[in-house]
C-alpha positions as CSV (number, residue, x, y, z in Angstrom):
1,X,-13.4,10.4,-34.3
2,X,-13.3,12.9,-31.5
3,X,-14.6,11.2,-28.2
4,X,-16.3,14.0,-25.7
5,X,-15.0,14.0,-22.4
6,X,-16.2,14.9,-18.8
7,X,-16.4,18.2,-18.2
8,X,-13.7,19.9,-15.1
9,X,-12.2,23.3,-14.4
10,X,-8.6,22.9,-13.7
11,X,-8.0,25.3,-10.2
12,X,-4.5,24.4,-9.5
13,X,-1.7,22.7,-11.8
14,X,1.9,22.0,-10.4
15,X,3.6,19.8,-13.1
16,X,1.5,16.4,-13.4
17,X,-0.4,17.8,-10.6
18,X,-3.6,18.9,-10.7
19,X,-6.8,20.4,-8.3
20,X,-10.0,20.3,-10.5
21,X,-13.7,21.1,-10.0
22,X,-15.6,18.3,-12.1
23,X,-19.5,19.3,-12.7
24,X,-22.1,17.0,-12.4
25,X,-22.5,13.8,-14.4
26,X,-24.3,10.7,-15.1
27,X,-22.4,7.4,-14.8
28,X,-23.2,3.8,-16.2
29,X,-21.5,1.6,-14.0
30,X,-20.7,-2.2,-14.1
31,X,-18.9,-4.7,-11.7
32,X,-15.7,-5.7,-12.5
33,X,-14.0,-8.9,-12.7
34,X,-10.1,-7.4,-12.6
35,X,-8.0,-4.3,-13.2
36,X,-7.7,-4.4,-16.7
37,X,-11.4,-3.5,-17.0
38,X,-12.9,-5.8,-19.6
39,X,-16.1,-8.1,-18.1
40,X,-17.2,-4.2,-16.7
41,X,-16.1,-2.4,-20.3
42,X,-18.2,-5.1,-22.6
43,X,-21.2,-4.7,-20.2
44,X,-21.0,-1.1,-20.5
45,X,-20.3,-0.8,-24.3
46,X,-23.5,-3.1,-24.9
47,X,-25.1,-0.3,-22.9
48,X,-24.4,2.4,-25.1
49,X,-24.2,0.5,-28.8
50,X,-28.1,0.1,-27.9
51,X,-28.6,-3.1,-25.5
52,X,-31.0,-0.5,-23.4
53,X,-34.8,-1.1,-23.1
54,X,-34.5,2.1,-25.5
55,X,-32.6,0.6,-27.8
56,X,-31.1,3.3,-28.2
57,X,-27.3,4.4,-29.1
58,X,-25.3,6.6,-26.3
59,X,-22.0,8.6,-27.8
60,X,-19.0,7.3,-26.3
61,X,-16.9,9.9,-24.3
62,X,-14.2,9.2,-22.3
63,X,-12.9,8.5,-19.7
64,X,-13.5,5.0,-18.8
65,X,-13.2,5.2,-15.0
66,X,-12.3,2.7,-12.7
67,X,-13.0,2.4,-8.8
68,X,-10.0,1.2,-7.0
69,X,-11.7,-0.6,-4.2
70,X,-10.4,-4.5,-4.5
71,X,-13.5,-5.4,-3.0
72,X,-16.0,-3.6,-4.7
73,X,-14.0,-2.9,-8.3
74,X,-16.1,-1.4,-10.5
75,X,-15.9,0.2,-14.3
76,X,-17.7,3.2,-15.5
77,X,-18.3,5.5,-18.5
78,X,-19.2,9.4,-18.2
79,X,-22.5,9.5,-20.1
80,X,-22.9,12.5,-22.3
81,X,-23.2,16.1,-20.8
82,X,-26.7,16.1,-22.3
83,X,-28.2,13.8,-19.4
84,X,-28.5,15.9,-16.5
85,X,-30.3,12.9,-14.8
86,X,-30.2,9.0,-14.8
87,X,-33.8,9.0,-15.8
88,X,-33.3,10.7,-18.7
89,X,-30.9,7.8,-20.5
90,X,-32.6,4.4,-21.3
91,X,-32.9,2.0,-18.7
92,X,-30.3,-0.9,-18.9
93,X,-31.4,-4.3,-20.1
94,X,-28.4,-5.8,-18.4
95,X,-29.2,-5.7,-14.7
96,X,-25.6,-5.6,-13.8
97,X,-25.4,-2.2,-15.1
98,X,-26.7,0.9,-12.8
99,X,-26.9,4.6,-13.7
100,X,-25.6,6.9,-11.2
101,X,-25.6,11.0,-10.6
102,X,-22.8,12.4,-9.5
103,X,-22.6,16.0,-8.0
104,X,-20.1,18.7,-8.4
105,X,-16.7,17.7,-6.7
106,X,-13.3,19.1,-6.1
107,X,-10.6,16.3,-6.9
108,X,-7.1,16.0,-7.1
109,X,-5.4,14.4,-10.0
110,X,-1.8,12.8,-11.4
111,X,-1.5,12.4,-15.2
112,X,0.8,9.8,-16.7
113,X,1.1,7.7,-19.6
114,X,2.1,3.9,-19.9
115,X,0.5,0.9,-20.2
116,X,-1.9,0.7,-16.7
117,X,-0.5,-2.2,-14.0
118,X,-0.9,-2.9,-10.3
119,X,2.6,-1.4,-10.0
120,X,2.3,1.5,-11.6
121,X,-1.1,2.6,-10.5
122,X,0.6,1.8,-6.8
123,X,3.2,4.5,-7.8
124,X,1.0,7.1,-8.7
125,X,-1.5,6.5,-6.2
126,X,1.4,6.7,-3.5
127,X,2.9,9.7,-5.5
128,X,-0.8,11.6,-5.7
129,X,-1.8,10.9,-2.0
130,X,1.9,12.4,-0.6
131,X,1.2,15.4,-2.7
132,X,-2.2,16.1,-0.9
133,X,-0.8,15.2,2.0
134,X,2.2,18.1,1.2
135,X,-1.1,20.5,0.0
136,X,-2.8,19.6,3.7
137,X,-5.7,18.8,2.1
138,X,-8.4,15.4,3.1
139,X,-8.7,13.1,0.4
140,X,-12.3,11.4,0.6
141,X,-13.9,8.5,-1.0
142,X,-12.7,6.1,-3.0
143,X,-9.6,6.5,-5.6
144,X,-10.1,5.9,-9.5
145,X,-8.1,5.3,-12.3
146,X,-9.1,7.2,-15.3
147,X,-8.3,5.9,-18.8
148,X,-8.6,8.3,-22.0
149,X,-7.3,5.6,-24.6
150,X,-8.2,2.5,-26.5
151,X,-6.0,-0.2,-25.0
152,X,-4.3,-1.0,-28.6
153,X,-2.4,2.3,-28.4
154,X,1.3,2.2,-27.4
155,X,1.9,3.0,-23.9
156,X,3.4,6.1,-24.5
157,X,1.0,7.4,-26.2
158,X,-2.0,6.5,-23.8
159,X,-3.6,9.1,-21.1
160,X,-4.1,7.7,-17.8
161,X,-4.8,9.5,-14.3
162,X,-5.6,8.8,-10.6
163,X,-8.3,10.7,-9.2
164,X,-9.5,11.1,-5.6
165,X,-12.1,13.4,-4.3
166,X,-10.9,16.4,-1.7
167,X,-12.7,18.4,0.7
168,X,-13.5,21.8,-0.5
């Protein structure tokens, strides 16, 4: 089953490397208990199999983002392109769950595979942050891991990036 994904122009690639211009979206974010996403992902799947006030089914599209803030670690899924606005998706009947617009942004992006851990995410982070840093461009905001896979895939197999807005 083909899962839609957020849309993003691709301005600059150099290997894993990339510069992309995301247009707006919606997001349905949760709180999260830990890294591998699942008291946030449940929350959010409820959301869109129809625990709305709507009761209505969302499509699933991908990715599932997560805010790498350990203090304020949050999960996320990219509603559809066809909500322009929060207040055009059914409110939540979780309260823990919050809809939230998001503007066009320029962000910088590394693309691996693998299995997602503290360690690796470290690595890439480190390895994303000393490209911009070669690129002299400002990172802002906070970073997020982006994850295009069911977690029952094999590692090597699964999509995964770490993206952090830049300055235009």
């Amino acid at each position: 089953m083909a899962v839609g994904k957020a849309a993003y122009r691709v301005d600059e690639k150099d290997g894993s490397f990339e510069i992309r211009t995301y247009e707006p979206m919606v997001l349905a974010v949760s709180r999260e208990t830990d890294l591998r996403g699942y008291s946030g992902f449940n929350v959010l799947f409820n959301y869109i199999s129809g625990n709305n006030q709507d009761s209505k089914k969302i499509s699933m599209t991908a990715p599932v983002l997560n805010k790498l803030d350990e203090q304020d670690l949050t999960t996320a899924f990219v509603m559809p392109p066809v909500y322009k606005h929060p207040d055009e998706l059914p409110q939540p009947a979780d309260p823990d769950l919050e809809l939230r617009e998001i503007p066009t942004r320029r962000v910088a992006a590394i693309i691996f595979s693998g299995n997602t851990s503290r360690r690796l995410i470290s690595q890439k982070q480190a390895e994303l942050l000393e490209w911009i840093k070669g690129r002299h461009l400002t990172s802002v905001g906070p970073i997020d891991l982006a994850r295009y896979n069911p977690p029952f895939l094999p590692g090597f197999v699964k999509r995964n990036e770490i993206l952090i807005e830049i300055k235009p």
